[in-house]
Jmol script that loads the backbone (N, CA, C; Angstrom):
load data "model"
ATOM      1  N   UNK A   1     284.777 197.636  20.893  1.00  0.00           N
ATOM      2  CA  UNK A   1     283.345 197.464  20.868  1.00  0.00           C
ATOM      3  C   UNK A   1     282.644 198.593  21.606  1.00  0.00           C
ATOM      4  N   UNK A   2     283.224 198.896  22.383  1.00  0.00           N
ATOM      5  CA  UNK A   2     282.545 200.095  23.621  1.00  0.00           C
ATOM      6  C   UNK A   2     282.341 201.490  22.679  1.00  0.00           C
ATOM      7  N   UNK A   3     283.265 201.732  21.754  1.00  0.00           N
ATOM      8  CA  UNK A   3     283.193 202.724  21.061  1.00  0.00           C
ATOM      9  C   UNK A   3     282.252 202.632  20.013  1.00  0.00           C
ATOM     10  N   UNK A   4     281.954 201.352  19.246  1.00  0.00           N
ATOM     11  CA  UNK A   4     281.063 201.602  18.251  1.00  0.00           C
ATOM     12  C   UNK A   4     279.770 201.509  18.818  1.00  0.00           C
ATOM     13  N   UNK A   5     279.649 200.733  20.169  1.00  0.00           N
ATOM     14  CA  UNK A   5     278.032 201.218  20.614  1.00  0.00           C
ATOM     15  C   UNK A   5     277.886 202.282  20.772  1.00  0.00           C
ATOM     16  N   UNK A   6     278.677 202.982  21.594  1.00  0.00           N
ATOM     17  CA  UNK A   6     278.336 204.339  22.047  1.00  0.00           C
ATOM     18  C   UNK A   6     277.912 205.042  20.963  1.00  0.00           C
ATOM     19  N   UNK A   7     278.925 204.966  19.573  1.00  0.00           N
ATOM     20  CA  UNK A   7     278.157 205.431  18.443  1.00  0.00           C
ATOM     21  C   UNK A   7     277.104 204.828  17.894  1.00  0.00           C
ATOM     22  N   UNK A   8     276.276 203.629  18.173  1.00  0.00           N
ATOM     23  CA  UNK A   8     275.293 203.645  17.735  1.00  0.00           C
ATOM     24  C   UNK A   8     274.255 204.159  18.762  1.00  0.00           C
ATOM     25  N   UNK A   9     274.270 204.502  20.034  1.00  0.00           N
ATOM     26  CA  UNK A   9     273.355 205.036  20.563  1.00  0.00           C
ATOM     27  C   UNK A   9     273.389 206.932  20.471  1.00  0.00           C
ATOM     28  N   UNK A  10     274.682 206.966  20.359  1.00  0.00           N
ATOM     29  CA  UNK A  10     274.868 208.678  19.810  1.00  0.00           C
ATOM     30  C   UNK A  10     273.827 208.599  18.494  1.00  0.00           C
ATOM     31  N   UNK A  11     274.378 208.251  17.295  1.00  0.00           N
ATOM     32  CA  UNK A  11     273.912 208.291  15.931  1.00  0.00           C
ATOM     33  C   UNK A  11     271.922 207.984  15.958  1.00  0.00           C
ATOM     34  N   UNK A  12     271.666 206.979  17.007  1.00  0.00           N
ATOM     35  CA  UNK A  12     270.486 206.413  16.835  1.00  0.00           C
ATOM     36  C   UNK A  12     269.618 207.239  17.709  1.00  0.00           C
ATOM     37  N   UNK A  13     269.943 207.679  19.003  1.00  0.00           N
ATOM     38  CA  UNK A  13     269.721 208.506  19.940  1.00  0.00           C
ATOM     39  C   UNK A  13     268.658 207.395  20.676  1.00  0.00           C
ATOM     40  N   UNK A  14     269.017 206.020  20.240  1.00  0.00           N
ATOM     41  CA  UNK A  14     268.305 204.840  21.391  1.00  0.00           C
ATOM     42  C   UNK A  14     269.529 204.679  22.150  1.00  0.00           C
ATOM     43  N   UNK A  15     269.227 204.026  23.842  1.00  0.00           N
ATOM     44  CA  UNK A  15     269.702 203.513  24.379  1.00  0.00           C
ATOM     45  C   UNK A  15     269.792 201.821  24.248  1.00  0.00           C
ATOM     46  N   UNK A  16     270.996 201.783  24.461  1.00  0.00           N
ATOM     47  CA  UNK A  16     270.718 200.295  24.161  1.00  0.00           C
ATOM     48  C   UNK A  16     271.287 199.110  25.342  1.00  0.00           C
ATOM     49  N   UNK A  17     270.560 198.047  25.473  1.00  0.00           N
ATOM     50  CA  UNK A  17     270.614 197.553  26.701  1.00  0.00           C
ATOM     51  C   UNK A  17     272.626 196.818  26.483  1.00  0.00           C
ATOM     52  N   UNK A  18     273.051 197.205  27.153  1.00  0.00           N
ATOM     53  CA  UNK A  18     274.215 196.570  26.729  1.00  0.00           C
ATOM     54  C   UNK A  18     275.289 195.922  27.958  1.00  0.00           C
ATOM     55  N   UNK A  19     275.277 194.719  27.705  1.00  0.00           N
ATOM     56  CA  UNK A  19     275.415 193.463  28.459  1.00  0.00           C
ATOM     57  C   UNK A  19     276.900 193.044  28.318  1.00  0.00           C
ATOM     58  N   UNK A  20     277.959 193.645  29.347  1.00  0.00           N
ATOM     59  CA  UNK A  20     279.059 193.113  29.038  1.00  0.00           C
ATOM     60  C   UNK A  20     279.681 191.921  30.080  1.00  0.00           C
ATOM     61  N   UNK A  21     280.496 191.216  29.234  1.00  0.00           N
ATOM     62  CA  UNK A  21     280.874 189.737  29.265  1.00  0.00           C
ATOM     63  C   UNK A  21     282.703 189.585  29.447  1.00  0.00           C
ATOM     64  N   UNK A  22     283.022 188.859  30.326  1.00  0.00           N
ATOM     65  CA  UNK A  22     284.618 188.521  30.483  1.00  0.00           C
ATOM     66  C   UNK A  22     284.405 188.111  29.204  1.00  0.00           C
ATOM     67  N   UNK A  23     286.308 188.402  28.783  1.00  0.00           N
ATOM     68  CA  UNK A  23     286.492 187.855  27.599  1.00  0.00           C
ATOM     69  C   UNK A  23     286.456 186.187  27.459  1.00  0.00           C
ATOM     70  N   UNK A  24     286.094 185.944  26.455  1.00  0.00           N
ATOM     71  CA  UNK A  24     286.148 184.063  25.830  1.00  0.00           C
ATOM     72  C   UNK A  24     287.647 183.781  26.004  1.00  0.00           C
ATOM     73  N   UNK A  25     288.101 182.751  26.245  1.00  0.00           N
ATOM     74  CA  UNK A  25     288.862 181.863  25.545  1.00  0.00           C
ATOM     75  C   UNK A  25     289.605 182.293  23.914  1.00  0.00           C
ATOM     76  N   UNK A  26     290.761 182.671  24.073  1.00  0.00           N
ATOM     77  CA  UNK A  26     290.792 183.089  22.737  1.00  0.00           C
ATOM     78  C   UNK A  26     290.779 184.264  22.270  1.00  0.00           C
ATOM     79  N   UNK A  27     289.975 185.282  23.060  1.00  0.00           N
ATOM     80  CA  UNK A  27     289.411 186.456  22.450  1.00  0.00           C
ATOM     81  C   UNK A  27     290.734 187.345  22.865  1.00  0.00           C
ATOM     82  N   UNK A  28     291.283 187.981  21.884  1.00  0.00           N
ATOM     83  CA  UNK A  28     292.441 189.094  22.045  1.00  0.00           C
ATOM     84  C   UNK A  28     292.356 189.951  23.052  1.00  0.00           C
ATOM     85  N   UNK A  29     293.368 190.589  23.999  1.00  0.00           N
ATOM     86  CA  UNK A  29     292.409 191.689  24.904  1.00  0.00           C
ATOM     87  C   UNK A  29     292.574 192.626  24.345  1.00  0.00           C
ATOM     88  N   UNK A  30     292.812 193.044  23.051  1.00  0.00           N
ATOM     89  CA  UNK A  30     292.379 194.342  22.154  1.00  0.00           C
ATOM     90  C   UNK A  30     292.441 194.398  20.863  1.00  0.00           C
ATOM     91  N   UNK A  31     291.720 194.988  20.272  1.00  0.00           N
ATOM     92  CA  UNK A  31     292.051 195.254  18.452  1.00  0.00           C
ATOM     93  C   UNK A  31     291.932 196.560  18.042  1.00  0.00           C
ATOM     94  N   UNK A  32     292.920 196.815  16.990  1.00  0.00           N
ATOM     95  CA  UNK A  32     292.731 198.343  16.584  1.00  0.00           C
ATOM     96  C   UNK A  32     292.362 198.028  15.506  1.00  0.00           C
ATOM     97  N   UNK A  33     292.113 198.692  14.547  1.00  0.00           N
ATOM     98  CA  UNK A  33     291.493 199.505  13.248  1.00  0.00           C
ATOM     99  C   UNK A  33     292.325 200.287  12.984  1.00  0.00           C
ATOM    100  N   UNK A  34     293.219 199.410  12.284  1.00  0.00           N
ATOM    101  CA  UNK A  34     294.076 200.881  11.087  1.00  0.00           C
ATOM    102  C   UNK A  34     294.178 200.255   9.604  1.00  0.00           C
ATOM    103  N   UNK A  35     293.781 201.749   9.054  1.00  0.00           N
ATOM    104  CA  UNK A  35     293.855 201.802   7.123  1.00  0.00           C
ATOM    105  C   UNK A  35     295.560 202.109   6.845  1.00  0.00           C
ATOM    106  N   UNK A  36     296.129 202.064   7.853  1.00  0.00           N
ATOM    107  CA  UNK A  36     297.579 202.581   7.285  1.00  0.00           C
ATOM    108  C   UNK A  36     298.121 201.828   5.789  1.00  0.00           C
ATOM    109  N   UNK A  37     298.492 200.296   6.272  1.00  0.00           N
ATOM    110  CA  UNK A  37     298.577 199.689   5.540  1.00  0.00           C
ATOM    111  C   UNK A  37     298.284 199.593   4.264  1.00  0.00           C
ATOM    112  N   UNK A  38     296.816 199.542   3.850  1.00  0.00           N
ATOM    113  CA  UNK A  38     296.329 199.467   2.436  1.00  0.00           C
ATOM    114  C   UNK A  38     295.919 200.422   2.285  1.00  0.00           C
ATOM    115  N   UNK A  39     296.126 201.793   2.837  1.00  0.00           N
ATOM    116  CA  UNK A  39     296.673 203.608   2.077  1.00  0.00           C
ATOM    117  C   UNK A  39     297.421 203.041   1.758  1.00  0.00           C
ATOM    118  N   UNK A  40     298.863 202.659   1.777  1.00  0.00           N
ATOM    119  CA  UNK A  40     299.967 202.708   1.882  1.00  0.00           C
ATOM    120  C   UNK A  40     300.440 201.837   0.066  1.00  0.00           C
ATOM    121  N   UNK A  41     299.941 200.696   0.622  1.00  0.00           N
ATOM    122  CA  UNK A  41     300.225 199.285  -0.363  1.00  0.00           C
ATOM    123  C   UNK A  41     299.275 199.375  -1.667  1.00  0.00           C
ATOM    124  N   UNK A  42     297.806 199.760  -1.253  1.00  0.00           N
ATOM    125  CA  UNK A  42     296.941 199.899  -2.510  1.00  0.00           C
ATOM    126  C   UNK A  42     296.558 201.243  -2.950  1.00  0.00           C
ATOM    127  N   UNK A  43     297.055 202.421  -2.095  1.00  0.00           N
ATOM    128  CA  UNK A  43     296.366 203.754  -2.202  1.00  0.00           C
ATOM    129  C   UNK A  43     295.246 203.929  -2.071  1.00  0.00           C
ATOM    130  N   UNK A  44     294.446 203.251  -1.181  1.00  0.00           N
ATOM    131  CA  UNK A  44     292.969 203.269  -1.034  1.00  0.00           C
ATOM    132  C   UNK A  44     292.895 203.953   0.230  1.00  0.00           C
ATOM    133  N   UNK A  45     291.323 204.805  -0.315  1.00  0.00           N
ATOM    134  CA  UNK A  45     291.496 205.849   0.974  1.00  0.00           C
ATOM    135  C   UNK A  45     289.660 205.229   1.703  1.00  0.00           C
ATOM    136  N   UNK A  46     289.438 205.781   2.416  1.00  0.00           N
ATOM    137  CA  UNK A  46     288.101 204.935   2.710  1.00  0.00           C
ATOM    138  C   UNK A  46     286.770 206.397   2.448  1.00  0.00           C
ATOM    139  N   UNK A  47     285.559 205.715   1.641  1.00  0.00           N
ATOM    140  CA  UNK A  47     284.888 206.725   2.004  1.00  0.00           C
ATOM    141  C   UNK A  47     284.375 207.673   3.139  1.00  0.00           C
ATOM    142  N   UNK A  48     284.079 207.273   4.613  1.00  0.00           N
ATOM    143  CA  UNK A  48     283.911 207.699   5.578  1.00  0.00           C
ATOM    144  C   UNK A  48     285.191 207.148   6.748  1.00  0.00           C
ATOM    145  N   UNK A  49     285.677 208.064   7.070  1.00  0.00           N
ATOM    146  CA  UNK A  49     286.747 207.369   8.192  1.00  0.00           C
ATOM    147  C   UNK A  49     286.521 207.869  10.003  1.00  0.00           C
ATOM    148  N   UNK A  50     284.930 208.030   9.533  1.00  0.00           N
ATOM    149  CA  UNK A  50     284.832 209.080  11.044  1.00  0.00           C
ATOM    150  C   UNK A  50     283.605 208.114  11.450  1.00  0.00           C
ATOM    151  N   UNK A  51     283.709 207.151  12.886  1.00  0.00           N
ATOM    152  CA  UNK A  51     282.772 206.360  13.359  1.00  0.00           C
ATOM    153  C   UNK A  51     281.248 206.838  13.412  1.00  0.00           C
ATOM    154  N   UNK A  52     280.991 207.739  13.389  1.00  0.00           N
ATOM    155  CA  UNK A  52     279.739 208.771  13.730  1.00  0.00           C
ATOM    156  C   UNK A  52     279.019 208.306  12.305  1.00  0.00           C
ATOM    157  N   UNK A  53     279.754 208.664  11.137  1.00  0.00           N
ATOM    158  CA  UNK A  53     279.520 208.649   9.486  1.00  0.00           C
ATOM    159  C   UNK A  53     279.308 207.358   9.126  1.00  0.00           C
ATOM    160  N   UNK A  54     280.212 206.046   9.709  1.00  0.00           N
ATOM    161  CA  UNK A  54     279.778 205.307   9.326  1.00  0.00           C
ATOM    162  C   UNK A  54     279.157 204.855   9.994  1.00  0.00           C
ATOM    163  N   UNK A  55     278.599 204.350  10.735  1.00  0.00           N
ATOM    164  CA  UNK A  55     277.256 204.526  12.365  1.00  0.00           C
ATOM    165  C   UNK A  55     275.862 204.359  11.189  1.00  0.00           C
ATOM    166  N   UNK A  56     276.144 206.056  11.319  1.00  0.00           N
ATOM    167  CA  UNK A  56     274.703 206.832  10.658  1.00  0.00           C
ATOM    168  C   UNK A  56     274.682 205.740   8.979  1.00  0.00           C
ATOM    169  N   UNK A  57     276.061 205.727   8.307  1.00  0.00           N
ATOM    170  CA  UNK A  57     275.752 205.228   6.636  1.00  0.00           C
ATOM    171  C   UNK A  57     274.881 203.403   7.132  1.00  0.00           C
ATOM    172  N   UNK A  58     275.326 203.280   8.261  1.00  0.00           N
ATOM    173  CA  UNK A  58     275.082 201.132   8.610  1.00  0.00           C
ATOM    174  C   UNK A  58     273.310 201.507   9.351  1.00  0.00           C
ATOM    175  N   UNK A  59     273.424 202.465   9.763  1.00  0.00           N
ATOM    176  CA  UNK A  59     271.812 202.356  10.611  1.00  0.00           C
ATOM    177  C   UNK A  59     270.786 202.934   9.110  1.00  0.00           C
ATOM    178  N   UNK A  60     271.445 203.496   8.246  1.00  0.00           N
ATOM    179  CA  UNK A  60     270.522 204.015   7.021  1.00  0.00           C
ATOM    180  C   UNK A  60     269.985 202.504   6.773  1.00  0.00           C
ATOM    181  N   UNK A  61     271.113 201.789   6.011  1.00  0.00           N
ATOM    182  CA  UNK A  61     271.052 200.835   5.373  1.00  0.00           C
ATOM    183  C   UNK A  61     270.017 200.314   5.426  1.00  0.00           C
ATOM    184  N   UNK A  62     270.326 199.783   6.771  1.00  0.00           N
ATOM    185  CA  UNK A  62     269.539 199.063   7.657  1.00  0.00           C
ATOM    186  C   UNK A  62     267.776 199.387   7.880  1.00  0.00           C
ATOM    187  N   UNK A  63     268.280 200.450   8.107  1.00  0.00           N
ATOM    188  CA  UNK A  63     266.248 200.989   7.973  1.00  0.00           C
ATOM    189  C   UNK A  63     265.558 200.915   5.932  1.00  0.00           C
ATOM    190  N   UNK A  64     266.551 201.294   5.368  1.00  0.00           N
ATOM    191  CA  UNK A  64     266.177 200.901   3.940  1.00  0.00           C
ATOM    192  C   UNK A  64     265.724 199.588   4.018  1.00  0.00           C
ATOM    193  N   UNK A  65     266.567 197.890   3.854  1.00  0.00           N
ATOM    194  CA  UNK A  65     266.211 197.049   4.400  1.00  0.00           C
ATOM    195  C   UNK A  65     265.184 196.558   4.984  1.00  0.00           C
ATOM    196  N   UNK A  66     264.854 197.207   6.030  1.00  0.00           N
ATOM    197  CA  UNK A  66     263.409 197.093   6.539  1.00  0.00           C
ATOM    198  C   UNK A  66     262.232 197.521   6.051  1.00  0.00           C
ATOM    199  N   UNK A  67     262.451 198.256   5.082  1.00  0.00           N
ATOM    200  CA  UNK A  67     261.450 198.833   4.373  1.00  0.00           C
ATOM    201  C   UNK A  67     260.986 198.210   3.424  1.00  0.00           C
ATOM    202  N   UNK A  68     262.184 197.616   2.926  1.00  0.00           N
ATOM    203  CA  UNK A  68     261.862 196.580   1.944  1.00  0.00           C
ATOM    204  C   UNK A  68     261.320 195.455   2.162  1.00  0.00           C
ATOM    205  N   UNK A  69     261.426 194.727   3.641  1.00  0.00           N
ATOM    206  CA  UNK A  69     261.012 193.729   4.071  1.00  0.00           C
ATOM    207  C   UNK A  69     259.346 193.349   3.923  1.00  0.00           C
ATOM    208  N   UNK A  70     259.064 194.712   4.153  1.00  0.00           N
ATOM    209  CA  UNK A  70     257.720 194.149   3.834  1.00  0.00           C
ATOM    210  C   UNK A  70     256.773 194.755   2.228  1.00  0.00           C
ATOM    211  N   UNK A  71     257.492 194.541   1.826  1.00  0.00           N
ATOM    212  CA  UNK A  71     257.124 194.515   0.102  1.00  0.00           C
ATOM    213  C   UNK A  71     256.674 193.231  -0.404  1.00  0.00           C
TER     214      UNK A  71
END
end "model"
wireframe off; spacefill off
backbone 0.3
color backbone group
């Protein structure tokens, strides 16, 4: 999680108030992100594989979205 905020305040160039919490009950104390697998099994490659790229493609969206909101 620490990494994709940082990229959304890199990508967004807002700071963002960010409030961290002991883990829950339950909650893993880590997760990775790997495409190895389904490269591997389906040959699927991903369009953007660089956090920055997809950051910037989820904050586009998102402002599109809003644009639309008030239509």
């Amino acid at each position: 999680m620490r990494q994709v905020l940082e990229a959304v305040q890199r990508v967004s160039g807002a700071q963002l108030n960010i409030k961290e919490e002991p883990r829950r009950a339950g909650d893993p104390p880590s997760l990775v992100a790997a495409t190895t697998r389904i490269r591997e099994v389906l040959g699927w490659t991903p369009r953007f594989d660089d956090l920055d790229a997809i950051v910037r493609t989820a904050l586009n969206w998102e402002k599109k979205l809003a644009g639309k909101a008030g239509i």
